[in-house]
N, C-alpha and C positions, 0 to 999 in steps of 0.2 A: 971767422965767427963759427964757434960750434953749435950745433943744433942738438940739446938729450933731448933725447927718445920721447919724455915725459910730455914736452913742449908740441912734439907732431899731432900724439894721444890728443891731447888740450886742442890745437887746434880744430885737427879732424872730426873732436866730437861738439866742438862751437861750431861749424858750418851743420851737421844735423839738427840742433838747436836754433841757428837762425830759419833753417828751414819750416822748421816747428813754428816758432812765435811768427814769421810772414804767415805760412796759410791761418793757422787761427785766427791771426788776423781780416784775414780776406774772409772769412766766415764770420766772423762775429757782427763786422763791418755793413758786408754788403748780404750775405746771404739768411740771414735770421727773418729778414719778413718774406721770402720768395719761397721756401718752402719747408711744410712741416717736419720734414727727414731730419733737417740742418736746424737743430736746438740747440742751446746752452744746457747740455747733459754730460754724464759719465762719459755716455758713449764719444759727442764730435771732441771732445778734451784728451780722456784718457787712452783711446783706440792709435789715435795717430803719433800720438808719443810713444806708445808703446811698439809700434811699428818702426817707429825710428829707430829707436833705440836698437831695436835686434838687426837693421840693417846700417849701424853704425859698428856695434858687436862687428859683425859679420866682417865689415871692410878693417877693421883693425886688426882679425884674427888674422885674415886674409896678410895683413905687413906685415904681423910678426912671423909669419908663415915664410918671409925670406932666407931665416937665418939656414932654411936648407936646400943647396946648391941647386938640382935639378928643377927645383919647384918654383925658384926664385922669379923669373919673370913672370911666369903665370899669377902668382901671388900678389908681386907687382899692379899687374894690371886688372884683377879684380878688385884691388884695394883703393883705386884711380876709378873703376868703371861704374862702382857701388854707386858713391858721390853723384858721378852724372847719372846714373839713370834714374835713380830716387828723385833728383832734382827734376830731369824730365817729367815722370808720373806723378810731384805735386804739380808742378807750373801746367801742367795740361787739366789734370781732374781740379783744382780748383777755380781756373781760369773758365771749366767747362760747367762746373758751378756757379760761379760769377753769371756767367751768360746764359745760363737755362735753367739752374735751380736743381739739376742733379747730377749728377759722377756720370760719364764717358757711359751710355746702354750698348745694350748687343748691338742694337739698330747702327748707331755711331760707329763701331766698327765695321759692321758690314759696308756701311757707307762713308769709306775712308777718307775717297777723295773731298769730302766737303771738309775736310779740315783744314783748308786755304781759310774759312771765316776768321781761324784764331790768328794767323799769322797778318791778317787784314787788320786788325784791330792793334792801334798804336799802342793802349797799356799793356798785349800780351808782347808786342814787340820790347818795350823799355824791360819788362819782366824776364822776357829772358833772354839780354844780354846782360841784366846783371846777374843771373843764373850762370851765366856761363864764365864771366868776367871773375864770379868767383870763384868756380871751378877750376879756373884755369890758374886763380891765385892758389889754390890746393894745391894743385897737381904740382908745379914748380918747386913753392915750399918741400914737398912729399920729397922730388928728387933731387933736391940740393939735401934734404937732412938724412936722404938713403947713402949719400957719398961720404957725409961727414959725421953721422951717427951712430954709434955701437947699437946691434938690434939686440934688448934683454929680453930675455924670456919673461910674459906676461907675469903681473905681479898677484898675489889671493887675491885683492880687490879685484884687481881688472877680473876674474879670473870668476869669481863672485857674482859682479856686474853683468858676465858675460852668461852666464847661467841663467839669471834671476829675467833678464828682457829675453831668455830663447823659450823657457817658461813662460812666461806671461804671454808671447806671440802665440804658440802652439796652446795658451790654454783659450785664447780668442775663439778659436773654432773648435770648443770641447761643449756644445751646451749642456750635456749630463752635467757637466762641473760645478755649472749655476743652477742648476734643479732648483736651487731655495734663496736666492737672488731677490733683491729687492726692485733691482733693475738690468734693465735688459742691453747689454751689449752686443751690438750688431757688427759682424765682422767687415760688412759691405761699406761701414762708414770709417774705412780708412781705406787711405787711395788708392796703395801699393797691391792690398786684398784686394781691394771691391774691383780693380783693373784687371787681374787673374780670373775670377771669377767668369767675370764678361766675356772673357775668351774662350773659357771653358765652356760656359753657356753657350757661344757662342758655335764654337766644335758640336758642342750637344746637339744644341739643336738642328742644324744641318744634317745629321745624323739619323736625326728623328723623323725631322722633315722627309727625308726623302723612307724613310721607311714605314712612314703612315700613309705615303703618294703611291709607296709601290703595292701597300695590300687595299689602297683604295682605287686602282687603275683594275688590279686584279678582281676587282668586285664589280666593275660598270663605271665606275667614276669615277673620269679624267679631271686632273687641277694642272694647270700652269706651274710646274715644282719650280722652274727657273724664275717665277717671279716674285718679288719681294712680300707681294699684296696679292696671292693666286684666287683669293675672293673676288676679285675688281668685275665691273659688269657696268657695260656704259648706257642700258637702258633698264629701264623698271619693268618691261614687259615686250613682247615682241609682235603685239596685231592691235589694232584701233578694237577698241565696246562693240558691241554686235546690239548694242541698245540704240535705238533712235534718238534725238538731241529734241528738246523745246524749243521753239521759239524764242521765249523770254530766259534760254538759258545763260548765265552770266558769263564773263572770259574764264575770270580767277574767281569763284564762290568762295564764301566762305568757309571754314571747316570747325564741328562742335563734335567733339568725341564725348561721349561719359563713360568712363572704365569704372563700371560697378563692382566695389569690392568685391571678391565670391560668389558670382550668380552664374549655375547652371540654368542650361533651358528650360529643362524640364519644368521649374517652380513656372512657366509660364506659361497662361491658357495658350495666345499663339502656339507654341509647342507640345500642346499635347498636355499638361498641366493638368493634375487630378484634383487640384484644392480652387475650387471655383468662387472667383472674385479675389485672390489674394493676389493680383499684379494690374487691376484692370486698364489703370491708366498709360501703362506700357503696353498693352493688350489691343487699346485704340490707337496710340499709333501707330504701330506693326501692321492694324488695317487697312491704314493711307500710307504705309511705304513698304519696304520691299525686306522682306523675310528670307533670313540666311538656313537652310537647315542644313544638317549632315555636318557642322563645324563645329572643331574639336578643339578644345586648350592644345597649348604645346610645351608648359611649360609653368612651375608655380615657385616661390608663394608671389606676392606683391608686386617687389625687387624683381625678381626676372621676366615677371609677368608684361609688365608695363613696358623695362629697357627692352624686352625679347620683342616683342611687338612695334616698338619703334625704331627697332635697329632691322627687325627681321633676324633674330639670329636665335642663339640659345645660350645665355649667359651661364658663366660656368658660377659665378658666384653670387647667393641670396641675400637676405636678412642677419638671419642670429646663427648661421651656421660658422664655423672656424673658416676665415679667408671668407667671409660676407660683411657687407655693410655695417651691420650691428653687433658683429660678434663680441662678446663680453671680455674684457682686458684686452681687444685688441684694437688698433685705428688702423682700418683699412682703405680712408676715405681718401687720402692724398693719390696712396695706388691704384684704387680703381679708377676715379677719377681721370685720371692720367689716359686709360686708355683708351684710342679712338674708334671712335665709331661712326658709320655713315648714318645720319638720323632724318627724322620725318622734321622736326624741326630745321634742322640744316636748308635740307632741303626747300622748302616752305619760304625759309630767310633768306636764299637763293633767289629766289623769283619774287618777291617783296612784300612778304606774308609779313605782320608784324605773330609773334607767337606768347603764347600764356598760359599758364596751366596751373587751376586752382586745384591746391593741397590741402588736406584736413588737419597735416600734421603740424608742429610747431614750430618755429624759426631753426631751433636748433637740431632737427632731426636729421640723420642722413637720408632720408628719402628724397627730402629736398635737395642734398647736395647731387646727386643722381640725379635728380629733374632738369637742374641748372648744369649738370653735363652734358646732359644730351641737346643740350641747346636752347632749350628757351628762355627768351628774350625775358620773361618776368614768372617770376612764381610767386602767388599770392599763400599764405603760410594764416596761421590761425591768428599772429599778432597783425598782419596785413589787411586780410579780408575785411576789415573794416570800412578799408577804402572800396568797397564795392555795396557794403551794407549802409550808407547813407553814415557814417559814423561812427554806430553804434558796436560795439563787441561782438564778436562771434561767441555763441554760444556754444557750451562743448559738448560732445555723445555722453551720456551718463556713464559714469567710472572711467574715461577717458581723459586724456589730453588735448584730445584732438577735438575739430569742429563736426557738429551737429549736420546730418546729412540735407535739412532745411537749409542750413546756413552757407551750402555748398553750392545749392542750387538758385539760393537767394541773390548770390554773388556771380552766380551766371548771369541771371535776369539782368542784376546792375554795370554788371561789364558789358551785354549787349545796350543797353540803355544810355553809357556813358557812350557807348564808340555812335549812336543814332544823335546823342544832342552833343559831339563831337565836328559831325557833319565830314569825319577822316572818311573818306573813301577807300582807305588802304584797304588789303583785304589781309583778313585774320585767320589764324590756328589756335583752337583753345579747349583745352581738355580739362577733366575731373577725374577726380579722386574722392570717392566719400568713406568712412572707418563704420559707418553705422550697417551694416551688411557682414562684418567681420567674425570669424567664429567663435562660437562661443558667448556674444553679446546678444542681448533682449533690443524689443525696442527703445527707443530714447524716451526718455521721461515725457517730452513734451511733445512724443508721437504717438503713432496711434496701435493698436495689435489685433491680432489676427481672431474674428469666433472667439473661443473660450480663452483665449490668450493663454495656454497653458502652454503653447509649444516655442518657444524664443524664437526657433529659425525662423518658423511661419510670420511671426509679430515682427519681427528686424525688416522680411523682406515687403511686407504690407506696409510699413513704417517708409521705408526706402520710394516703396511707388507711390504713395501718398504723395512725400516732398517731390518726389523728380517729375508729376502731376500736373503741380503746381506750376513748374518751371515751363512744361508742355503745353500748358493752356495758353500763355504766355505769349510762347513762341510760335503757334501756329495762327495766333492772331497776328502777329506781328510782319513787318516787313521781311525779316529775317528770312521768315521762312522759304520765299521767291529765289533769293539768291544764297542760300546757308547748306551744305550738306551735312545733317546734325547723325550722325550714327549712335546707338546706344549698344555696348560689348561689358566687355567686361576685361580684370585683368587676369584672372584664371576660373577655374571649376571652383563649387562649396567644398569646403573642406569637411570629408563625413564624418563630423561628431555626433553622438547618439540622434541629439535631435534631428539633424538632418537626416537619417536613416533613417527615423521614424516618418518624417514625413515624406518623403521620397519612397519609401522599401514598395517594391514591387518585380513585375517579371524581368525586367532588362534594367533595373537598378543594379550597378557594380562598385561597392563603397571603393573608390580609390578617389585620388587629388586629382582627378582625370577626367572628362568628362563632355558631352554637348554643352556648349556655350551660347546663348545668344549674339547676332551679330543682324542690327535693326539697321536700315537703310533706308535715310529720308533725302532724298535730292531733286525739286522739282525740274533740274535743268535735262535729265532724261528721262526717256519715256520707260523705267523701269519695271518689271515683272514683277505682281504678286508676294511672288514666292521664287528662290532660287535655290538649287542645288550643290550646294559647294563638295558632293562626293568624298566626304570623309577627310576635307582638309582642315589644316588648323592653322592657329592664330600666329603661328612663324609667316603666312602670308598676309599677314595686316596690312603690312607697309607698303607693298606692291600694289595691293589690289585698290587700296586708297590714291595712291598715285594712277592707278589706270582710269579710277571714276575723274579723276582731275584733269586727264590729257597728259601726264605729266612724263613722256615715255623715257624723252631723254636726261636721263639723272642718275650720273655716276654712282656707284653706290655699291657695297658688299654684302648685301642679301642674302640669305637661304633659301626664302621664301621664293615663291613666286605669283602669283594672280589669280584668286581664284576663277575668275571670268576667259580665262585659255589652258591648254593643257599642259599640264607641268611634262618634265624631264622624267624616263622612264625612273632614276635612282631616286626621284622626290618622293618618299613613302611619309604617310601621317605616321608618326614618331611623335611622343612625348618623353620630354628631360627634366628630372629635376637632378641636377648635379652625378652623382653616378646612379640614377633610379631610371630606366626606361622603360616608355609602356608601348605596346603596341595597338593599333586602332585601325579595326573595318568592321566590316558588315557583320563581324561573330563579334562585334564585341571590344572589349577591352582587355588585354592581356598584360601582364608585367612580365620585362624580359627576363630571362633565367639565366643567360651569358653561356648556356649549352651549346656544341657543335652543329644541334639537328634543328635550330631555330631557323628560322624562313632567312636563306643568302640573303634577300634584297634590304630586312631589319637591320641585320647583322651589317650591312655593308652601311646602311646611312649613320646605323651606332658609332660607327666609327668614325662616318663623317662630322657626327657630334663631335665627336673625341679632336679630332681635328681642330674645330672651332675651338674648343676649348682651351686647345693650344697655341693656334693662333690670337687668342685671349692673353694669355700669359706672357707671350715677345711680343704683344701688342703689334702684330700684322695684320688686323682686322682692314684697316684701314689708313693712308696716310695722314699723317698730322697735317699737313699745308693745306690741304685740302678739303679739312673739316670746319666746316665755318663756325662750330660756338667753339675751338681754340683759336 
């Protein structure tokens, strides 16, 4: 029996085609609800056929490429090797989609040997013997119709065909090409690229790695370069409180944070505060607990404010900026999400904290989807809080979406209310978030404002201590208060828009996003001080220094930070980040970095150790996944 030439073409390019319609299948199938990347679009359709296609091209140029003598085996055997290794690279990246919801990461490679799980697994077993069973029907076919088939020189079609898929491959990673595109085709979601890629990344960053280890060794600051996760640190602090313990102090207290949107200290008499009476009710209880001074943001707007302070670190990515949470035409939520982090919630859910954190914003926001990254167990959202208001609606901040700073603090009260006629003993983590504070806004309609009420900032934050007043009177009657350490912070500095400068401007007022923050401490289970000293640190030690008032010493975890209550590491300098914006902070002051030679070595070196985290942000080495308990 003869075999033409035509008939190998047909077959050779039907095994890239079955290859096609199997993985689509396996996506369509199983992976449409696991993860946002993997949709019914241009991209998972049209990317991998086109990738086929130019590595079908490729293995038939490769046959016709026998009819010249010297070249002939070689040709041979790229035109055999194509087949199986394409089939390799679907059966694995979609088999590793099947199983995780995304394509083979850097991490995956790095971490090779764990690829035993797919060969564990019976369906990737039956897959790829018939992967091979029909390779090897190829291969056979190929060399019985090499012995009995005239090889022709390709015909205009093929010849056509063969242009039109090498084009289309190389225009995948052209995106000037799509400048006016209706949609976005990502090279990454075809397997054969997105697997090159990873390696490449993978070269990279090794590379990187160690050449951000060697000018940060050279600066004071040794990292473990040989470790996967050179963050890792298996206590939260390294000496017991130098505070004495109460009697009536509880094992596990419970914990009440309020991160007031944009509140510098200054707006507050404890601190020094020029506009007398506009904070009182946070004024009295700063009386009865213990008063942070010298502490500094580390870090703004919201978004990093809040995650930086929970993770302890310095998120490289905000809000509305490009590669932030909200940035306009783009979903960044799948990817950030993704990566891990050691959290105060983790933690907390670790030791058998049940955790919560009421939000102002709406079901649908990304803030929320950040809140429920970082691990807690429930976020109560503007359509939720109901269940804390006895029923009724959350009211919203006026011109806002979002809930009413009354309705934030209302929802406090009924969450401790519920867990008292509950009779759970569990112990709790439960944080706030209020938008009535935010800049740029007045009071709320149905609050109160400041004197002549002519100045918004002053009115928002008099509006602010009014409700959270409320919630104070509450709690210091209450049982709570015995066993609760309730702290009142914030998630950054006011952001200085006119009004705020107006009402601030004085001698050591310096308009940046920067700034002394309040950090209020009620815990009746120690015998705490007055007033404390925290020497110019900022809010990157949140999370430590909260673990050290809790006992909490031994807790894995990747921190920057360290406690304010012991002495940090010669290389721990106050530094603030907001993305590529650094300030520096001491005793002169505030400065923003200039990225000059002659700036202070010890800045310049934790800058970098920024940069670092940053990066470790990006290959997601913050932390390991198995070991994070809200994944």
């Amino acid at each position: 029996m003869k075999f033409p030439d035509i008939l190998l073409t047909r077959s050779y390019a039907l095994y890239f085609v079955v290859i096609y319609v199997l993985y689509l299948a396996l996506l369509l199938i199983a992976l449409r609800e696991r993860n946002p990347a993997f949709t019914v679009d241009v991209t998972t359709i049209l990317l991998p056929a086109i990738e086929l296609a130019f590595f079908c091209v490729l293995g038939l140029v490769a046959w016709h490429a026998q009819r010249s003598g010297w070249v002939a085996l070689p040709a041979l055997f790229v035109s055999l090797a194509v087949p199986l290794l394409v089939m390799l690279i679907y059966l694995v990246q979609g088999f590793s989609a099947y199983l995780s919801g995304h394509y083979i990461s850097v991490l995956a490679l790095e971490n090779h040997t764990d690829g035993s799980q797919y060969a564990a697994k019976p369906l990737f077993f039956v897959i790829a013997a018939l992967g091979f069973g029909s390779w090897i029907c190829l291969s056979l076919f190929a060399l019985k119709a090499r012995k009995q088939a005239a090889l022709h020189r390709p015909g205009k079609g093929f010849v056509f065909a063969a242009t039109l898929a090498c084009l289309l491959f190389a225009g995948m990673f052209d995106s000037s090409s799509f400048t006016e595109r209706t949609f976005d085709l990502r090279p990454d979601m075809a397997p054969a690229t997105s697997l090159a890629r990873k390696f490449r990344d993978l070269r990279r960053a090794r590379n990187s790695l160690s050449d951000m280890a060697e000018t940060l060794d050279r600066q004071g600051i040794s990292l473990p370069i040989n470790e996967h996760y050179p963050l890792l640190r298996d206590q939260a602090y390294s000496s017991p409180l130098s505070f004495g313990t109460a009697q009536s102090a509880a094992d596990n207290p419970n914990v009440i944070v309020v991160f007031a949107e944009g509140l510098s200290a200054r707006f507050l008499g404890t601190y020094g505060g020029k506009h007398q009476g506009l904070m009182p009710n946070i004024d009295r209880f700063a009386a009865r607990s213990m008063t942070v001074y010298n502490y500094f943001s580390h870090t703004a707007a919201t978004y990093r404010g809040i995650q930086g302070q929970l993770v302890s670190g310095y998120p490289r990515n905000g809000g509305a900026e490009s590669g932030g949470w909200e940035a306009e035409g783009e979903n960044n939520t799948a990817l950030l999400t993704s990566i891990n982090y050691r959290t105060i919630p983790d933690i907390l859910l670790d030791r058998g904290y049940k955790t919560a954190f009421l939000s102002s914003s709406p079901q649908g926001a990304s803030f929320n989807a950040m809140l429920r990254s970082l691990g807690f167990d429930t976020v109560y959202v503007v359509e939720t809080l109901p269940a804390l208001l006895g029923g009724r609606p959350a009211a919203l901040s006026s011109g806002t979406s979002d809930a009413a700073d009354a309705e934030i603090f209302s929802g406090l009260k009924g969450f401790l209310e519920k867990q008292a006629l509950s009779g759970n003993k569990q112990p709790f983590f439960v944080a706030t978030y209020n938008v009535g504070t935010h800049a740029f806004l007045d009071s709320d309609s149905a609050g109160v404002t400041y004197g002549s009420g002519d100045n918004p900032a002053l009115n928002r934050m008099h509006n602010f201590d009014a409700q959270l007043g409320k919630f104070l009177n509450y709690f210091q009657s209450s049982s709570f208060s015995d066993n609760t350490i309730l702290i009142i912070t914030t998630d950054h500095a006011t952001y200085p828009e006119p009004a705020v400068v107006k009402a601030l401007q004085g001698d050591d007022y310096q308009a940046y996003f920067v700034d002394r923050i309040p950090l209020i401490i009620h815990h009746s289970g120690l015998a705490l001080p007055a007033t404390f000293d925290a020497d110019y640190r900022t809010s990157v030690d949140f999370a430590p220094t909260l673990l050290h008032l809790l006992s909490l010493q031994d807790a894995r975890n990747a921190f920057m930070g360290f406690s304010i209550f012991e002495q940090a590491p010669a290389h721990h300098v106050p530094l603030a980040a907001m993305g590529g914006e650094y300030y520096y902070i001491g005793p002169h002051g505030i400065s923003k970095a200039t990225g000059t030679a002659d700036e202070d070595a010890k800045h310049l070196a934790y800058q970098n150790y920024v940069r670092m985290y940053y990066w470790l942000e990006s290959q997601n080495r913050v932390f390991p996944p198995e070991e994070t308990a809200s994944n």
